[in-house]
C-alpha positions, 0 to 999 in steps of 0.5 A: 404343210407337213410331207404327205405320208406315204401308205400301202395296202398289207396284204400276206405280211407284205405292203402292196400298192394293189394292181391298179396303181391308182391312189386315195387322198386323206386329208386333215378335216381341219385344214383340207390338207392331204396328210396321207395317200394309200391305195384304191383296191381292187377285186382282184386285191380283195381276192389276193387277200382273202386268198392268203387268209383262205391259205392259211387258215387251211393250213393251220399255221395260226388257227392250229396254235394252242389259244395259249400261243394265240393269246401270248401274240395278242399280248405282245401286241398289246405291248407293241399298241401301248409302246405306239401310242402316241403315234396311234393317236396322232395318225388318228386324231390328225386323220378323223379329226378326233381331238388329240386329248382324248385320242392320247387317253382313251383311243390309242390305250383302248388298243392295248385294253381290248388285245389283253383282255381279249388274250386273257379271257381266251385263255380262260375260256372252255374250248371243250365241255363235256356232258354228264347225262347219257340217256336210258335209251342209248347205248353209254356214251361220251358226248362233248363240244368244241369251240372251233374257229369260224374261218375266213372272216372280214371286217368292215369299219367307218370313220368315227371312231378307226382304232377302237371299232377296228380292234374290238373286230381284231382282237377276238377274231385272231385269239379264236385262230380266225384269219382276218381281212379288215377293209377300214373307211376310205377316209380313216384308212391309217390307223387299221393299216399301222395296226398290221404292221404291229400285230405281225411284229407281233407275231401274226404270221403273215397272211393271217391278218391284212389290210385293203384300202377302197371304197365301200361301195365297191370293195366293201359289197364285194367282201360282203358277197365273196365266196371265200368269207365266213364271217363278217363284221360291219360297224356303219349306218343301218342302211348299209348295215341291211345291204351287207345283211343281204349279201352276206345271206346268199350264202348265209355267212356268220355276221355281226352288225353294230348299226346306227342309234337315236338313244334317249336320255331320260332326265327324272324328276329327282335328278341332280341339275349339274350331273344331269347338264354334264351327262347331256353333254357328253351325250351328244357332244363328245367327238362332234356328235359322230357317235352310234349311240350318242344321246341326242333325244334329251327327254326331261319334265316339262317343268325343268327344260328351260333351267336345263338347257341354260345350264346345257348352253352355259356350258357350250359358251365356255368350250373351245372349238378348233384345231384337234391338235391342239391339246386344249381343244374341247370339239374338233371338226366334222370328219368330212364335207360329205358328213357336214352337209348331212347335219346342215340338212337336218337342221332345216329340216328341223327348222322347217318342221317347227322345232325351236332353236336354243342354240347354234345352228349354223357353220363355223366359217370365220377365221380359224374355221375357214379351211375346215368342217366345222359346225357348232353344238346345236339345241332344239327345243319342244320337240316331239318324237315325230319330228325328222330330227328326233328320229333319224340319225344325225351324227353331229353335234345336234341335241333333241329336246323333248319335254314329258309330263310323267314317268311312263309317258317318257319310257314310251317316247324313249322306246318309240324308235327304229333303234336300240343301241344305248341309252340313259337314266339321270336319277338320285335314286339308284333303284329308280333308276335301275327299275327304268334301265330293265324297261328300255329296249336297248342294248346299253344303258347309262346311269348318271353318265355316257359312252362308257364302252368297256372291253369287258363288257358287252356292247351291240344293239336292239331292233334295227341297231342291228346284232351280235355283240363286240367285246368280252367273252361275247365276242369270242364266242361270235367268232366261233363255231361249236362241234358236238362230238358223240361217240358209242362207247359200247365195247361190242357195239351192241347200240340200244338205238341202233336196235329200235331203228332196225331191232335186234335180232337184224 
């Protein structure tokens, strides 16, 4: 067992261990081991760090800067994320289970990605714009509007994916001059709080960026509700997503909400056999099936089912499941026991209700297994869309196979969900497929491929998969507000409307 890493809240540029003292364990879901400790905050925590954002916001230290200097600090830290790499993607393979080959490759450089471009776009975005009309009816006027930060926004993350959904918060809430407090899952806290330190490295000045450790239940509502918020922004499960939609509406606070999905895959009839296996995989297996808008309602010709899933469990046959560590690891584990027992449940629950199983099924336990949560890729077969499993989200490495008999039978069926969040196309015929992508009612559709998440492209929800948008110029304009500014320039005030309101002679 390696020493246990030692973690405090960052809270005004400072690391504190809060006001109670009191401490939550991390562990390695691979092992069960405790690889890190950080603080369990408290309200009065949460006030201390809403207090410093409040403090200098008004103060003007940051949201006051020129963009251009804004933009400058991102960029440092971009610089900053990309020298930290590697121990960015080992704290958060180690932490979330996430396998250390994809962390090194895409998470940890993700980071850098989104701080850039977010500088870059901020730097070329209109702050001010001005209108061209003035109306016959008013006196010659200059009209104009200006982007301003919103204020004081808070940011509240899972445990899936700590960097990359954390950064894609932070990044446009500090370029638009917002001061910021992020509260991160009470599992995958370590990633967020090394994340402060870097960006005051950086240049954040101290209390414009902070970090509180606790459980959501507790210190997350109570972000959602507090006083000194204007905006926040929520990545987690619809469930949650609605209750930090009613404490924030008190008092009508800004909000952005990335909730959960149950994304289609709709497999054409002219689809290529081998793109189609490998998109289904990545769909529903990359990191464990812990992903919002995995595809795990496969939808494909009734003719063509059986020859697809023998490729899909093929291929299964041949991946390595174990150690996320490992860097020839192709699955690592379940986050948690909590998040393994929830899959366990929904595959009874499928079983019960008549789905047939393909594949799977079951909890690894033997051997290497032993210690950690780990549960094996899972394939039902004719399914319908009414079935529990087909409906509600998993979030594990369980696919849905659901068989049609024609092209608008499985838009239908791929549109009959409480959610909207992503989903795919497989198709040789790329108007076809592009024709499809325009009828389903989702925020993000693949063609021939999945999860691509690009920081300059925008990524959020339809229905109850909530709304707003992360990412691109999206995001940045999310985090602003915008101020019409109207001014009379009639040099003897003579205001033609002034003078339909109370004439001219009064």
């Amino acid at each position: 067992m390696s020493q246990v890493m030692e973690y405090q809240m960052f809270i005004n540029g400072q690391w504190t261990s809060g006001h109670a003292g009191e401490k939550m364990e991390v562990i390695n879901p691979c092992t069960q081991e405790v690889v890190a400790t950080v603080p369990r905050a408290t309200k009065q925590d949460v006030d201390d760090a809403l207090g410093y954002a409040r403090e200098t916001f008004e103060s003007g230290v940051w949201s006051n800067k020129p963009i251009e200097e804004r933009a400058a600090v991102l960029m440092n830290a971009a610089m900053l994320a990309v020298a930290n790499k590697d121990k960015l993607a080992y704290l958060e393979s180690i932490t979330s289970g996430a396998t250390i080959r994809r962390t090194s490759t895409v998470d940890a450089a993700e980071v850098g990605a989104t701080l850039l471009l977010s500088a870059m776009i901020a730097k070329e975005l209109p702050l001010v714009e001005h209108s061209f009309f003035s109306p016959p009816w008013v006196a010659p006027m200059h009209t104009f509007w200006r982007r301003e930060p919103i204020g004081v926004c808070a940011g509240i993350t899972p445990w899936n994916f700590p960097l990359i959904l954390a950064i894609f918060k932070i990044a446009p809430a500090l370029v638009m001059g917002n001061s910021l407090v992020m509260k991160p899952a009470s599992i995958t806290p370590v990633t967020t709080l090394e994340l402060g330190k870097l960006l005051y490295d950086a240049g954040v000045p101290a209390g414009v960026f902070n970090v509180i450790t606790g459980p959501g239940s507790a210190v997350g509502n109570y972000m959602a509700g507090h006083p000194e918020v204007d905006k926040i922004a929520f990545t987690g499960s619809t469930a949650v997503g609605k209750s930090i939609a009613h404490l924030a509406a008190d008092s009508i606070k800004r909000t952005t909400l990335e909730l959960g999905g149950k994304s289609p895959i709709l497999i054409l009839d002219d689809a290529d056999m081998e793109v189609a296996t490998n998109m289904c995989l990545l769909a529903f297996l990359f990191h464990s099936g812990q992903v919002c808008e995995s595809g795990t309602r496969l939808l494909v010709p009734r003719h063509l089912q059986d020859e697809l899933v023998e490729r899909m469990i093929e291929k299964i046959k041949k991946m390595i499941i174990g150690d996320q560590m490992d860097i020839a690891t192709d699955l690592g584990p379940i986050a948690s026991n909590e998040q393994l027992n929830t899959i366990m449940d929904y595959v009874r629950i499928g079983k019960e209700e008549g789905a047939q199983l393909a594949y799977g099924g079951s909890r690894l336990t033997q051997g290497i297994y032993e210690k950690g949560f780990f549960f094996e890729p899972t394939i039902f077969i004719n399914c319908n869309n009414r079935m529990t499993h087909a409906r509600e989200e998993i979030f594990g490495p369980v696919q849905c196979v659901i068989p049609y008999d024609d092209e608008e039978e499985a838009i239908a069926i791929a549109n009959d969900s409480l959610y909207g969040l992503g989903g795919g196309i497989c198709s040789k015929n790329v108007a076809r497929a592009q024709r499809i992508a325009g009828r389903l009612r989702t925020g993000t559709v693949w063609i021939n491929t999945w999860h691509v998440l690009r920081p300059d492209a925008p990524f959020g929800g339809y229905k109850q998969s909530g709304y707003g948008r992360e990412c691109c110029y999206h995001s940045l304009l999310a985090y602003s507000e915008v101020k019409h500014i109207c001014q009379d320039l009639t040099p003897d005030g003579n205001d033609k409307l002034m003078n339909v309101l109370i004439g001219s002679n009064k």
